[in-house]
N, CA, C, O and CB atoms as a CASP TS submission, in Angstrom:
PFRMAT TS
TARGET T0000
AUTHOR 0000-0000-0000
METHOD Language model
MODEL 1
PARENT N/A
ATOM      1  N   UNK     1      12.832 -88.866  53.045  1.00  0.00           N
ATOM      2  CA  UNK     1      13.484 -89.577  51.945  1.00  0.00           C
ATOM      3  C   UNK     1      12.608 -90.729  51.446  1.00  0.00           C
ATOM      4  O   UNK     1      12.352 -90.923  50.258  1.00  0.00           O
ATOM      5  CB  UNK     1      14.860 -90.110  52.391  1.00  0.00           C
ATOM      6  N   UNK     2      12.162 -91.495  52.495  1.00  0.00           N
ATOM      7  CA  UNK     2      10.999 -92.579  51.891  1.00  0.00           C
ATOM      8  C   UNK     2       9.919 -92.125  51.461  1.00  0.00           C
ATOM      9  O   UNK     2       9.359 -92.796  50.594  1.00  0.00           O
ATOM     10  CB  UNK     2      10.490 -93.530  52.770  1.00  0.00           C
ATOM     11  N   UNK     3       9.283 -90.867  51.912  1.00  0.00           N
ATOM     12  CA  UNK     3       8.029 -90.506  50.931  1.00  0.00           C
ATOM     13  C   UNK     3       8.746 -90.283  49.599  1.00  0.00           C
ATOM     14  O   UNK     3       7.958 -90.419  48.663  1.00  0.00           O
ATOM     15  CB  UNK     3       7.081 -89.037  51.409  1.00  0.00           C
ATOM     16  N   UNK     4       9.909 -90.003  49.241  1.00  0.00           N
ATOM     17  CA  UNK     4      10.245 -89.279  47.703  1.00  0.00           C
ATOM     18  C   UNK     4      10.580 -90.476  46.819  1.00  0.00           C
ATOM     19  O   UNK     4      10.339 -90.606  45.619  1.00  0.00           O
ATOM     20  CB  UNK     4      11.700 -88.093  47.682  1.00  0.00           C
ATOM     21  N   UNK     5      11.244 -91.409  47.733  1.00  0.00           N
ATOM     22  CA  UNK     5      11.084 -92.904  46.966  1.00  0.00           C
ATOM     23  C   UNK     5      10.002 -93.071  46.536  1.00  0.00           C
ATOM     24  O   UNK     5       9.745 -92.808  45.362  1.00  0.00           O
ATOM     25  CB  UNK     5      11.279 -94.105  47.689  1.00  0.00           C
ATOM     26  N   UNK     6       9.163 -93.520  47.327  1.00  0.00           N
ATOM     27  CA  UNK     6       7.409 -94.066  47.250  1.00  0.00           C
ATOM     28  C   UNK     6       7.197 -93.361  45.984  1.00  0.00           C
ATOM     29  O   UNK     6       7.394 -93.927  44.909  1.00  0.00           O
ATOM     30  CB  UNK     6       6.092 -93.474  48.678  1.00  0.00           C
ATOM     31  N   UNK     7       6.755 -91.999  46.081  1.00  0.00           N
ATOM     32  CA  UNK     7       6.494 -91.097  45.003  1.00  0.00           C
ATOM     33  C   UNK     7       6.948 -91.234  43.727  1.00  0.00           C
ATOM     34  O   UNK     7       6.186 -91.317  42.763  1.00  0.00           O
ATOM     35  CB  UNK     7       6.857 -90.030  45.298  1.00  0.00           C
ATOM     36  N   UNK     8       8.328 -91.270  43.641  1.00  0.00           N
ATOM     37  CA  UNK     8       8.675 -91.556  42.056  1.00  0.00           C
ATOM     38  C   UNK     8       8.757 -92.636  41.749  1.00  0.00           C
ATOM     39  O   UNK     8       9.151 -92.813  40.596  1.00  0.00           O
ATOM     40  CB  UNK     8       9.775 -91.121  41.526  1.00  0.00           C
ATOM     41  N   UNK     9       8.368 -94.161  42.778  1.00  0.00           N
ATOM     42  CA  UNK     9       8.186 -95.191  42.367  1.00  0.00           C
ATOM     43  C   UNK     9       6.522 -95.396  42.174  1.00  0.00           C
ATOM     44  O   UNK     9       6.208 -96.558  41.912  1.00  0.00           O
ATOM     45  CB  UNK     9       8.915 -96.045  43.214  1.00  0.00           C
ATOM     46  N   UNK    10       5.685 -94.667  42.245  1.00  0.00           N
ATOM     47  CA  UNK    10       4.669 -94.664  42.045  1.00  0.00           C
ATOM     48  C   UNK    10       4.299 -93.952  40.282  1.00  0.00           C
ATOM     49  O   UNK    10       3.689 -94.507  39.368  1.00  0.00           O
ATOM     50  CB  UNK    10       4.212 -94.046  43.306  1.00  0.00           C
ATOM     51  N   UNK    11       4.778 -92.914  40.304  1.00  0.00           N
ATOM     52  CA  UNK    11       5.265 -92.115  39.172  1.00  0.00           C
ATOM     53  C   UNK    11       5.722 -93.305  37.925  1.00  0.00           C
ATOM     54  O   UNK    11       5.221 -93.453  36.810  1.00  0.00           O
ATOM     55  CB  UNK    11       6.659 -91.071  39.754  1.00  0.00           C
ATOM     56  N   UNK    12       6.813 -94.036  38.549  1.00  0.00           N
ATOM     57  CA  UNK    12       7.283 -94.956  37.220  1.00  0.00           C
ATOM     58  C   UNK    12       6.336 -96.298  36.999  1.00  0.00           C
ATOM     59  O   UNK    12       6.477 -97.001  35.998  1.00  0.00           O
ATOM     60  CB  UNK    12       8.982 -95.547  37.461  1.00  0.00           C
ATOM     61  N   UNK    13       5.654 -96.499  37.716  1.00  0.00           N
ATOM     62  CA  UNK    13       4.845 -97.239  38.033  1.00  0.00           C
ATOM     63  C   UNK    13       3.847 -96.733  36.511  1.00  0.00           C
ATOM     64  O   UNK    13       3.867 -97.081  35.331  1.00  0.00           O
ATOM     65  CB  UNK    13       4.362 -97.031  39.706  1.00  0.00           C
ATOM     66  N   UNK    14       3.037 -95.753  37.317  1.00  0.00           N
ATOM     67  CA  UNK    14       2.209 -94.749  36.257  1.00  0.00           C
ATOM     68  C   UNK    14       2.717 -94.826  34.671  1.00  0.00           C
ATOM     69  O   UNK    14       1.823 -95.105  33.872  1.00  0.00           O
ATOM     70  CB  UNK    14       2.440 -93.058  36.772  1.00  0.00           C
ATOM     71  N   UNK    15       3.817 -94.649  34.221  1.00  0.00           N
ATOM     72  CA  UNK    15       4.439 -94.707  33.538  1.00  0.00           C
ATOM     73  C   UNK    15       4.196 -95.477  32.577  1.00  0.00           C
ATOM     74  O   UNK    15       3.710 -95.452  31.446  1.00  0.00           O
ATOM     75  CB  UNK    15       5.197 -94.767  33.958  1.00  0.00           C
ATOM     76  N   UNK    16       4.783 -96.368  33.504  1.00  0.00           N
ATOM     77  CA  UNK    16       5.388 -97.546  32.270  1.00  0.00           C
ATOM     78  C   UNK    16       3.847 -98.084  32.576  1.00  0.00           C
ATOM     79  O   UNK    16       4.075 -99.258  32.287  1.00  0.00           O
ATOM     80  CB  UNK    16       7.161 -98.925  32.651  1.00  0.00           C
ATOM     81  N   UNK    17       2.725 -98.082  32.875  1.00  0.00           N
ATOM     82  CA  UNK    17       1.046 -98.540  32.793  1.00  0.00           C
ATOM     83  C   UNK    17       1.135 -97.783  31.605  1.00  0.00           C
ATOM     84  O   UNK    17       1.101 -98.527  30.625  1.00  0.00           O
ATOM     85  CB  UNK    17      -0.309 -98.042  34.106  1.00  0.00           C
ATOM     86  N   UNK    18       1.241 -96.520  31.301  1.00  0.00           N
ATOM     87  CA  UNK    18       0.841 -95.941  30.476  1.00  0.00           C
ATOM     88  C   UNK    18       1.354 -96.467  29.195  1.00  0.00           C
ATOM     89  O   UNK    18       0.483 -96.719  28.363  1.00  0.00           O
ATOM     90  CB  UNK    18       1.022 -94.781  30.749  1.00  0.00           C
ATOM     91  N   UNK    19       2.478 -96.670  28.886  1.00  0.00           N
ATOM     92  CA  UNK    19       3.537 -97.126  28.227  1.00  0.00           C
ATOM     93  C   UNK    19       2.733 -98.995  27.184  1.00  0.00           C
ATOM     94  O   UNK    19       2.687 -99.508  26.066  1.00  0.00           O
ATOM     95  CB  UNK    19       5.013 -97.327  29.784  1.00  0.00           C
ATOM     96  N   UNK    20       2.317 -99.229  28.554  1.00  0.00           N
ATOM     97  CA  UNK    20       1.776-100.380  28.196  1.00  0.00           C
ATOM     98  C   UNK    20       0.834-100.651  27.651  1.00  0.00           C
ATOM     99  O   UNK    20       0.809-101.629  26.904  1.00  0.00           O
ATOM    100  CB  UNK    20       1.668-100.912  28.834  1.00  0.00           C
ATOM    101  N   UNK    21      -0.471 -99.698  27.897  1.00  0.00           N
ATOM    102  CA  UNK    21      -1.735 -99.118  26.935  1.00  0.00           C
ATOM    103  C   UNK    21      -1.144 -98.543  25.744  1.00  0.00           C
ATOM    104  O   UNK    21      -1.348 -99.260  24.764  1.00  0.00           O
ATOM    105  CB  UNK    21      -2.692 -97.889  27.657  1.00  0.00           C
ATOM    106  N   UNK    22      -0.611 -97.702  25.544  1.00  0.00           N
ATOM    107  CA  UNK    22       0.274 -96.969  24.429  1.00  0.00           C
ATOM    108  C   UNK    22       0.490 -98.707  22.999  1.00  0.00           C
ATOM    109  O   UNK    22       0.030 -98.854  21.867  1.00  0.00           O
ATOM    110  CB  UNK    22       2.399 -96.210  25.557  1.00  0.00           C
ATOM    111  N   UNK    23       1.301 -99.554  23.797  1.00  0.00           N
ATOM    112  CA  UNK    23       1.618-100.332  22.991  1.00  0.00           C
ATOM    113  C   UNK    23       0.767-101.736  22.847  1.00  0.00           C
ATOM    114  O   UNK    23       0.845-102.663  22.040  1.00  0.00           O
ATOM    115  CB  UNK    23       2.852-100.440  23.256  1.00  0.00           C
ATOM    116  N   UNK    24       0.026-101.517  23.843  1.00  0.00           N
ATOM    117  CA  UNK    24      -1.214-102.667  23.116  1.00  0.00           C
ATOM    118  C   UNK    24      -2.467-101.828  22.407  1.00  0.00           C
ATOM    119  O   UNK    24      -3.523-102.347  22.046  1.00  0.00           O
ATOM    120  CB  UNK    24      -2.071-103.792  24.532  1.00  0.00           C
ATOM    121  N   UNK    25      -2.039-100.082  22.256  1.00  0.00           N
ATOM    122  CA  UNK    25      -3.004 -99.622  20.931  1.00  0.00           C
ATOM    123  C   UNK    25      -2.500-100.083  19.975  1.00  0.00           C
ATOM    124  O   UNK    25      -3.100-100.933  19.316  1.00  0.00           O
ATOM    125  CB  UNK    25      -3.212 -98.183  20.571  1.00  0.00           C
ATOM    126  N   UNK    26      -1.319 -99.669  19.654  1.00  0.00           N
ATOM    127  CA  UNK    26      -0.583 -99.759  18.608  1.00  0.00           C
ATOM    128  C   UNK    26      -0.655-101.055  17.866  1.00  0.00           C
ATOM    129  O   UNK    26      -0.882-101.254  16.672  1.00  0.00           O
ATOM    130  CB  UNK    26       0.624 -99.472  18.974  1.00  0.00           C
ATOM    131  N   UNK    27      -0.386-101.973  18.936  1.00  0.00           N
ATOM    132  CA  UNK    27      -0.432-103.735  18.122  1.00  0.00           C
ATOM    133  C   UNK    27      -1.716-103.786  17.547  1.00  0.00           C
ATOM    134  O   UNK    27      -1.797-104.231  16.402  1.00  0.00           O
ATOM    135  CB  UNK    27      -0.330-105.302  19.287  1.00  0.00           C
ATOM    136  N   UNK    28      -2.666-103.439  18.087  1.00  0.00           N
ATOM    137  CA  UNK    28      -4.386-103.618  17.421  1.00  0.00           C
ATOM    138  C   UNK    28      -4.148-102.778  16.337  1.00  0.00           C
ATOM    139  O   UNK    28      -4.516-103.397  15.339  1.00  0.00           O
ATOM    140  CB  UNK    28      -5.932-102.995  18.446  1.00  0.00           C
ATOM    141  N   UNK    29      -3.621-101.428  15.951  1.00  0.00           N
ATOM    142  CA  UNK    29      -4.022-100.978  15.026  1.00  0.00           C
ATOM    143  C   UNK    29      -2.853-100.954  13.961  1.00  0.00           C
ATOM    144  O   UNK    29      -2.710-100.098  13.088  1.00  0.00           O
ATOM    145  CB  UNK    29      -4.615 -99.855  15.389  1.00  0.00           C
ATOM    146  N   UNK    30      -1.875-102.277  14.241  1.00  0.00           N
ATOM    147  CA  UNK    30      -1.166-102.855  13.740  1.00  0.00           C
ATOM    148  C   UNK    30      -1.530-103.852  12.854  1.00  0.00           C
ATOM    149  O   UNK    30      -1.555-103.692  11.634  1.00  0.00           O
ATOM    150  CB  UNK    30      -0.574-103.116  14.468  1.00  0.00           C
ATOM    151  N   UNK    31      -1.862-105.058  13.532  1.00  0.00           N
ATOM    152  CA  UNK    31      -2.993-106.087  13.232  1.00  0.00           C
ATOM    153  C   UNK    31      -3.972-105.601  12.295  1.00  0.00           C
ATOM    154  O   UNK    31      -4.072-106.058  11.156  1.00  0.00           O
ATOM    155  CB  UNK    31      -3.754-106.486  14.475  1.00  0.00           C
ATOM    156  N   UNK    32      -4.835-104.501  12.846  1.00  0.00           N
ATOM    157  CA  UNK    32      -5.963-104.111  11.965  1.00  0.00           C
ATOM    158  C   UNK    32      -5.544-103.444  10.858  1.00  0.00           C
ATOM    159  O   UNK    32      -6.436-103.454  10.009  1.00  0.00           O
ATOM    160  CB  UNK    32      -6.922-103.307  12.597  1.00  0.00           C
ATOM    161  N   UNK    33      -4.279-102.700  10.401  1.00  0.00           N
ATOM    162  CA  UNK    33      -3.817-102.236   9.203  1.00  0.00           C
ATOM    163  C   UNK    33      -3.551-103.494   8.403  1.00  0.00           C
ATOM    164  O   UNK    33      -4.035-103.801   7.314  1.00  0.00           O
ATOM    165  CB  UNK    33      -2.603-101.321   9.366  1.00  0.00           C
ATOM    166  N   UNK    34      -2.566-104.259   9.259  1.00  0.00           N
ATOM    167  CA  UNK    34      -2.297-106.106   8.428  1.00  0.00           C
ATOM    168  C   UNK    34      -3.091-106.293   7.546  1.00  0.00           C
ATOM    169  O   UNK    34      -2.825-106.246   6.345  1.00  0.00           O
ATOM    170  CB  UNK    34      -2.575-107.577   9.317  1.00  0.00           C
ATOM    171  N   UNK    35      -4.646-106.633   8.252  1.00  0.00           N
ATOM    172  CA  UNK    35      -5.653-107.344   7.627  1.00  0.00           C
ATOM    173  C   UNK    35      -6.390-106.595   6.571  1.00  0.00           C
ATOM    174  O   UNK    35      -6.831-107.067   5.523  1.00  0.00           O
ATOM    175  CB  UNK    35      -6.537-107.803   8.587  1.00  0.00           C
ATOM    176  N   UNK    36      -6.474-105.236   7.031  1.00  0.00           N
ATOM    177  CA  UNK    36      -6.870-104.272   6.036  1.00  0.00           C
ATOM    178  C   UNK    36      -6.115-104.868   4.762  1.00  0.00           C
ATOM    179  O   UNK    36      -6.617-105.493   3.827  1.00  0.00           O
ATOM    180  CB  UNK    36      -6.441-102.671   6.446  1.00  0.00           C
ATOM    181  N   UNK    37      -4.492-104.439   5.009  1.00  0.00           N
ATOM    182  CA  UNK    37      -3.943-104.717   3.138  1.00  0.00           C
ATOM    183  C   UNK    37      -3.992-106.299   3.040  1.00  0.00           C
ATOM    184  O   UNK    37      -3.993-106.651   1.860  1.00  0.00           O
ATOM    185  CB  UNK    37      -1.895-104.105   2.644  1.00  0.00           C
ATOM    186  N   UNK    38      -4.017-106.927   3.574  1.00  0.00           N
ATOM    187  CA  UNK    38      -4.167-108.409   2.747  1.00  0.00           C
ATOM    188  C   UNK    38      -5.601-108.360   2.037  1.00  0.00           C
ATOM    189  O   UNK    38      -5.668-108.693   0.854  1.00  0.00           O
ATOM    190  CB  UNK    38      -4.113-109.906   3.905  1.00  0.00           C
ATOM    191  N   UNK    39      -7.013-107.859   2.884  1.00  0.00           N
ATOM    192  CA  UNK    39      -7.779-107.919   2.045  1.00  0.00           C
ATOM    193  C   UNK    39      -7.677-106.904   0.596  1.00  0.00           C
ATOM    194  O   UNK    39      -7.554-107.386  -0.530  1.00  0.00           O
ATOM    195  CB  UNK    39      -8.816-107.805   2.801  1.00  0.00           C
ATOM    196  N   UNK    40      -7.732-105.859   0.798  1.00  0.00           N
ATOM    197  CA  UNK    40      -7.309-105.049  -0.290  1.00  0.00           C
ATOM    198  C   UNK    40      -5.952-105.561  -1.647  1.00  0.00           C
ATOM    199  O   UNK    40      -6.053-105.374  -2.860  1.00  0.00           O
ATOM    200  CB  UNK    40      -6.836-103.786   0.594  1.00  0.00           C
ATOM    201  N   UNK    41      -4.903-106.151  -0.980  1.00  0.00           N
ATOM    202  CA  UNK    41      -4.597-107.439  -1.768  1.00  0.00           C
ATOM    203  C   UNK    41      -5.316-108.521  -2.334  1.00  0.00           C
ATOM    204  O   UNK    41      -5.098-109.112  -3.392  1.00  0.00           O
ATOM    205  CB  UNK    41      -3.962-108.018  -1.178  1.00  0.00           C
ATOM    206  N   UNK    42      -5.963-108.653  -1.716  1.00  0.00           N
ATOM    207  CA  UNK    42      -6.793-109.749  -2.649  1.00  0.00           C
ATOM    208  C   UNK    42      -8.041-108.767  -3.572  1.00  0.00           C
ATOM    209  O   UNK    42      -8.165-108.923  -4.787  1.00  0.00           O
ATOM    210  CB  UNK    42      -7.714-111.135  -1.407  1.00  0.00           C
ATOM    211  N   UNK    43      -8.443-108.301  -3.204  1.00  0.00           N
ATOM    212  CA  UNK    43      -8.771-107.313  -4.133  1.00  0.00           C
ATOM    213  C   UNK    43      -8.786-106.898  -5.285  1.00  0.00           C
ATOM    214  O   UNK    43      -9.671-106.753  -6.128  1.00  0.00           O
ATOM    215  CB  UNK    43      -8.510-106.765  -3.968  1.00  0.00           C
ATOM    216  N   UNK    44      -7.463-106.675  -5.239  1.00  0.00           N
ATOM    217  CA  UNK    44      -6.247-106.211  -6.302  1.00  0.00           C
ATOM    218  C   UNK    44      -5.765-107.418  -7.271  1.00  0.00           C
ATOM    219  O   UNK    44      -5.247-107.337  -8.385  1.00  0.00           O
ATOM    220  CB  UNK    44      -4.807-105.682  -5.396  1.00  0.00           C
ATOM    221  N   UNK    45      -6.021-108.303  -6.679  1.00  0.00           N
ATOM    222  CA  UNK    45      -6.069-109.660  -7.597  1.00  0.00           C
ATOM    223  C   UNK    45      -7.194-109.992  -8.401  1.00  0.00           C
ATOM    224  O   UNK    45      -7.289-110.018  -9.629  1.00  0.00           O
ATOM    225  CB  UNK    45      -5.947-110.832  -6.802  1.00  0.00           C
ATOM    226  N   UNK    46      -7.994-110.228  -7.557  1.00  0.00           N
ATOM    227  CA  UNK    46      -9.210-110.087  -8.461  1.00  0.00           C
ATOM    228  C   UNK    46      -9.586-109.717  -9.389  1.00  0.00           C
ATOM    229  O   UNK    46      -9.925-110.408 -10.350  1.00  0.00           O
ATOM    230  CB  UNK    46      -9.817-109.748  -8.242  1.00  0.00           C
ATOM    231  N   UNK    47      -9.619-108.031  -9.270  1.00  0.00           N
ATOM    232  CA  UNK    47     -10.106-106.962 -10.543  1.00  0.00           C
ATOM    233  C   UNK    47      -8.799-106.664 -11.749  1.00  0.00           C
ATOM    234  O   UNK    47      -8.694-105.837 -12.655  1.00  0.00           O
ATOM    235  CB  UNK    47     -10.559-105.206  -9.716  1.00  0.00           C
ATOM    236  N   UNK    48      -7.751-107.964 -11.164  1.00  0.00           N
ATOM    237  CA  UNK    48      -6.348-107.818 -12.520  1.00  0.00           C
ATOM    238  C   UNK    48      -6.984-108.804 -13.057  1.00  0.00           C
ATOM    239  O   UNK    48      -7.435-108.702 -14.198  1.00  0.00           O
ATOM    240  CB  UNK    48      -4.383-108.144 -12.247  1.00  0.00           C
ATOM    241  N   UNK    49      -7.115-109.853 -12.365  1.00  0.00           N
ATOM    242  CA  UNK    49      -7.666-110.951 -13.152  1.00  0.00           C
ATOM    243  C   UNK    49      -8.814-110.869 -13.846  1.00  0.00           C
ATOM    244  O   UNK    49      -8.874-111.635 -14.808  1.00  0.00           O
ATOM    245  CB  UNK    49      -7.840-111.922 -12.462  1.00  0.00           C
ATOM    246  N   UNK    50      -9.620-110.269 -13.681  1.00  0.00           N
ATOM    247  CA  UNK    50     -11.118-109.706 -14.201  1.00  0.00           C
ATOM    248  C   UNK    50     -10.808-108.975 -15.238  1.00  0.00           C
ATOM    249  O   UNK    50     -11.482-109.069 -16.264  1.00  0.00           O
ATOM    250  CB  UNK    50     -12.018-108.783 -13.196  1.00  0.00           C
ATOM    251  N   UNK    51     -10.019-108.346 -15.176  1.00  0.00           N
ATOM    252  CA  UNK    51      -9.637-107.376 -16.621  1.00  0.00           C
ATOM    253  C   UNK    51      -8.784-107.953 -17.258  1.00  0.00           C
ATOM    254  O   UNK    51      -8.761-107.560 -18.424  1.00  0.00           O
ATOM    255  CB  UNK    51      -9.037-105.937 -16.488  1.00  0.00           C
ATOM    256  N   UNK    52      -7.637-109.161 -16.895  1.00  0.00           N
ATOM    257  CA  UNK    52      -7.359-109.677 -17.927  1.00  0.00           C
ATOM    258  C   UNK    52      -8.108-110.689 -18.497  1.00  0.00           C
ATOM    259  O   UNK    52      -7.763-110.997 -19.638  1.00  0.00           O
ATOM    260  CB  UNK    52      -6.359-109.966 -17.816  1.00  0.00           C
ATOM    261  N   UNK    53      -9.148-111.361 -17.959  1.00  0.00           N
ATOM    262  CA  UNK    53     -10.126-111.592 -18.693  1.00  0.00           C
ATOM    263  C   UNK    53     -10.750-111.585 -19.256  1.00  0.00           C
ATOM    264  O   UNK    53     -11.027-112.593 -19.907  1.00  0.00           O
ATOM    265  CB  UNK    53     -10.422-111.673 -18.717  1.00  0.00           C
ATOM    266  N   UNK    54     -11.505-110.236 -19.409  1.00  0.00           N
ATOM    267  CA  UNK    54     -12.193-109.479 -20.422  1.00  0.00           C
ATOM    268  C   UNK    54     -11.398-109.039 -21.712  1.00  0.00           C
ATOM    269  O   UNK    54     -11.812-108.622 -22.793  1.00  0.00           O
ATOM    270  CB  UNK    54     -12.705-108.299 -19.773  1.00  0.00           C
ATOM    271  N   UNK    55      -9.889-109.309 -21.162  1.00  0.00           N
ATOM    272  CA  UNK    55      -9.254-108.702 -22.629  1.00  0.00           C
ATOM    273  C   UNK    55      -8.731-109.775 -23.343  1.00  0.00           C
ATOM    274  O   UNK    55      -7.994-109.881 -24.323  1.00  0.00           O
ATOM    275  CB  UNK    55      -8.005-107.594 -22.495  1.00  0.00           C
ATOM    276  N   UNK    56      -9.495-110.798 -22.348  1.00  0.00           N
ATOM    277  CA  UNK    56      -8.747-112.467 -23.199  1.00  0.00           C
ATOM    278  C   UNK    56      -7.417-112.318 -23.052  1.00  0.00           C
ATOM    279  O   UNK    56      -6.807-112.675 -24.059  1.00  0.00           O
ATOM    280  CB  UNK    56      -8.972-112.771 -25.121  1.00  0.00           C
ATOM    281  N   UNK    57      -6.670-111.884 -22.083  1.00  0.00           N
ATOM    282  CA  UNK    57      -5.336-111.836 -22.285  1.00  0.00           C
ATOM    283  C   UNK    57      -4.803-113.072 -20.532  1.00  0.00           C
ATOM    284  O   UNK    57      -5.135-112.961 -19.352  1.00  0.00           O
ATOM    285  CB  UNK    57      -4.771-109.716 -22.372  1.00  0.00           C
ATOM    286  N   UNK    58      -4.106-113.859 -21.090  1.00  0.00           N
ATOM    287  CA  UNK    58      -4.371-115.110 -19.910  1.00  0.00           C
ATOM    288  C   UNK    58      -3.022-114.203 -19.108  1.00  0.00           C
ATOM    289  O   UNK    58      -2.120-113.467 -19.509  1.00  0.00           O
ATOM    290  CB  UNK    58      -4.042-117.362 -20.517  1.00  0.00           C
ATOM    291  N   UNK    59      -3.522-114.787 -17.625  1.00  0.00           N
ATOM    292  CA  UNK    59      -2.979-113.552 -16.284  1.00  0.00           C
ATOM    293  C   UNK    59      -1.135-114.112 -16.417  1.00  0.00           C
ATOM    294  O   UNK    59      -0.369-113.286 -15.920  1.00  0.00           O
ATOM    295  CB  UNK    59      -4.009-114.032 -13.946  1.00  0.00           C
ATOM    296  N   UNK    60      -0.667-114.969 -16.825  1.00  0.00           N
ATOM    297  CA  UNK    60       0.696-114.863 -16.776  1.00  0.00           C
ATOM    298  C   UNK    60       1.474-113.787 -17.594  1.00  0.00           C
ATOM    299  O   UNK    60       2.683-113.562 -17.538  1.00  0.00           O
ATOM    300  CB  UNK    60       1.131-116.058 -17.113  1.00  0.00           C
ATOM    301  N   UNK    61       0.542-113.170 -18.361  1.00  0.00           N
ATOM    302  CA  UNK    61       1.083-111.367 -18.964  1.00  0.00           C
ATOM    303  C   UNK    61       0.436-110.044 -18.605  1.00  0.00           C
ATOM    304  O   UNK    61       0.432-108.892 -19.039  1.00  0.00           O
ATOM    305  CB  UNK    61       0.898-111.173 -20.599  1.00  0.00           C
ATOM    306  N   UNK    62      -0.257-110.923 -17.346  1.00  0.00           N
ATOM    307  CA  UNK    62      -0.256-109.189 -16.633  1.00  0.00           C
ATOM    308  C   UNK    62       0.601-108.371 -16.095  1.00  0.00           C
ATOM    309  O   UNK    62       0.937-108.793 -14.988  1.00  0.00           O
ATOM    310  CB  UNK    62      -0.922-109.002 -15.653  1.00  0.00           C
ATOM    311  N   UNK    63       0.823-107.941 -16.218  1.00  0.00           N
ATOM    312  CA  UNK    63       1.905-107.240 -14.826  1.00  0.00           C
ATOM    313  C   UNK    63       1.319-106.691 -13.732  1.00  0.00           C
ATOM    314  O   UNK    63       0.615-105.712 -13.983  1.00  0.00           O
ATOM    315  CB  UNK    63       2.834-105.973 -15.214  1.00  0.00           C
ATOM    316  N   UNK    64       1.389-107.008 -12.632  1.00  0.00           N
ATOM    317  CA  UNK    64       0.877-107.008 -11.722  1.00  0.00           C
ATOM    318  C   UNK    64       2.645-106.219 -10.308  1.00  0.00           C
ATOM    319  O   UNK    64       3.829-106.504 -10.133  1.00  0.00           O
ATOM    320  CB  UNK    64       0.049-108.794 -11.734  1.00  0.00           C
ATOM    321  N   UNK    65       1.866-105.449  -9.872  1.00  0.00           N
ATOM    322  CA  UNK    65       3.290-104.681  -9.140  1.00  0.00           C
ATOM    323  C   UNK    65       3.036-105.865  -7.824  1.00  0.00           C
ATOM    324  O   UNK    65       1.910-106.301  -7.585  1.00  0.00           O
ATOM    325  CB  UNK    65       3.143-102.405  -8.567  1.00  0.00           C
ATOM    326  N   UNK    66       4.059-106.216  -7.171  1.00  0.00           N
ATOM    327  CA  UNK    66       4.199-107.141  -6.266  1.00  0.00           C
ATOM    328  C   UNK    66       3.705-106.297  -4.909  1.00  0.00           C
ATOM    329  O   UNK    66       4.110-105.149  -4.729  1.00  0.00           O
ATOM    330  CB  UNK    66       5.723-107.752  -6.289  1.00  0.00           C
ATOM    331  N   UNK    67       2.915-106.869  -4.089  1.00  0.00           N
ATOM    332  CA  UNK    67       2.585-105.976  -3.150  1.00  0.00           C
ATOM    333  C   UNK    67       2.916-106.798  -1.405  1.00  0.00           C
ATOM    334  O   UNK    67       2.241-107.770  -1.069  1.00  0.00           O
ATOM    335  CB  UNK    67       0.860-105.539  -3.545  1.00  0.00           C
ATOM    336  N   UNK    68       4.050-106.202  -0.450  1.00  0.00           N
ATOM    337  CA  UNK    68       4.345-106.659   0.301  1.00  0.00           C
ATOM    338  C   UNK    68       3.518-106.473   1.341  1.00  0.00           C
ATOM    339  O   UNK    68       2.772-105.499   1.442  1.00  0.00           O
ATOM    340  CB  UNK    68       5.318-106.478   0.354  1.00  0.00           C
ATOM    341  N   UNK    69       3.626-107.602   2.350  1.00  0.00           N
ATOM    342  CA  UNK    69       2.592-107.356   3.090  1.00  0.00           C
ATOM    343  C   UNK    69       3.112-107.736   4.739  1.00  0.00           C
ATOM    344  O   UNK    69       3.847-108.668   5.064  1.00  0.00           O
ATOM    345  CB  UNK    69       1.323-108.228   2.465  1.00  0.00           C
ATOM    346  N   UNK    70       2.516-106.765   5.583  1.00  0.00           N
ATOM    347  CA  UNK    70       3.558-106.852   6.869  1.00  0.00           C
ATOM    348  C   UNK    70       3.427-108.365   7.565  1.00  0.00           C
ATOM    349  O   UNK    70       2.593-109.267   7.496  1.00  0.00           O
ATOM    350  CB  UNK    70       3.123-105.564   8.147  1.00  0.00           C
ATOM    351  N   UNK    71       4.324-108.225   8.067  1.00  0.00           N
ATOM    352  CA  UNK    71       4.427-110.077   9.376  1.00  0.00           C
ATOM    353  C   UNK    71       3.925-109.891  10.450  1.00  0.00           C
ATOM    354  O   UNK    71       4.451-109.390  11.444  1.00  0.00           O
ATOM    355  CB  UNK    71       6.057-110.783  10.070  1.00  0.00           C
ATOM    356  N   UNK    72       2.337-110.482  10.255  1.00  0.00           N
ATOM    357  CA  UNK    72       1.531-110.709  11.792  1.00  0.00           C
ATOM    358  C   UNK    72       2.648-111.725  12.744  1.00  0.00           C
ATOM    359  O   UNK    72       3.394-112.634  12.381  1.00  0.00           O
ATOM    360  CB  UNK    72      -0.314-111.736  11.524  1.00  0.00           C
ATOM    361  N   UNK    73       2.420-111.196  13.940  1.00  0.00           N
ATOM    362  CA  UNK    73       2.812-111.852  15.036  1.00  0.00           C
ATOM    363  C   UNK    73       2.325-112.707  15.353  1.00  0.00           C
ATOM    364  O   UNK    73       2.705-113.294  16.366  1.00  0.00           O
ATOM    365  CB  UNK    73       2.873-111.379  15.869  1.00  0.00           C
TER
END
């Protein structure tokens, strides 16, 4: 009976390690999507503003689609 304890407490052990790599990938490639769209947001600002420039048209009549951006931890 105590080896079968040991065993599946070793097992959940295993587990939830795994569990735990699993979710500190995820946060990095969480984070790294984040930063991805904020830069690409700014981006996107830029080349509106650049083209409403060129059309002499001042940026409070651009329309610009609002772009949300996730909550770093």
């Amino acid at each position: 009976m105590r080896d079968q304890i040991e065993n599946r407490l070793s097992d959940l052990k295993n587990e939830y390690d795994q569990g735990q790599k699993i979710l500190a990938e995820l946060n990095e490639k969480r984070e790294n999507t984040a930063q991805a769209m904020l830069r690409i947001s700014g981006a996107i600002q830029v080349l509106e503003e650049l083209l409403a420039k060129e059309e002499n048209v001042p940026m409070e009549a651009v329309q610009t689609e609002a772009v949300e951006l996730p909550q770093l931890r």
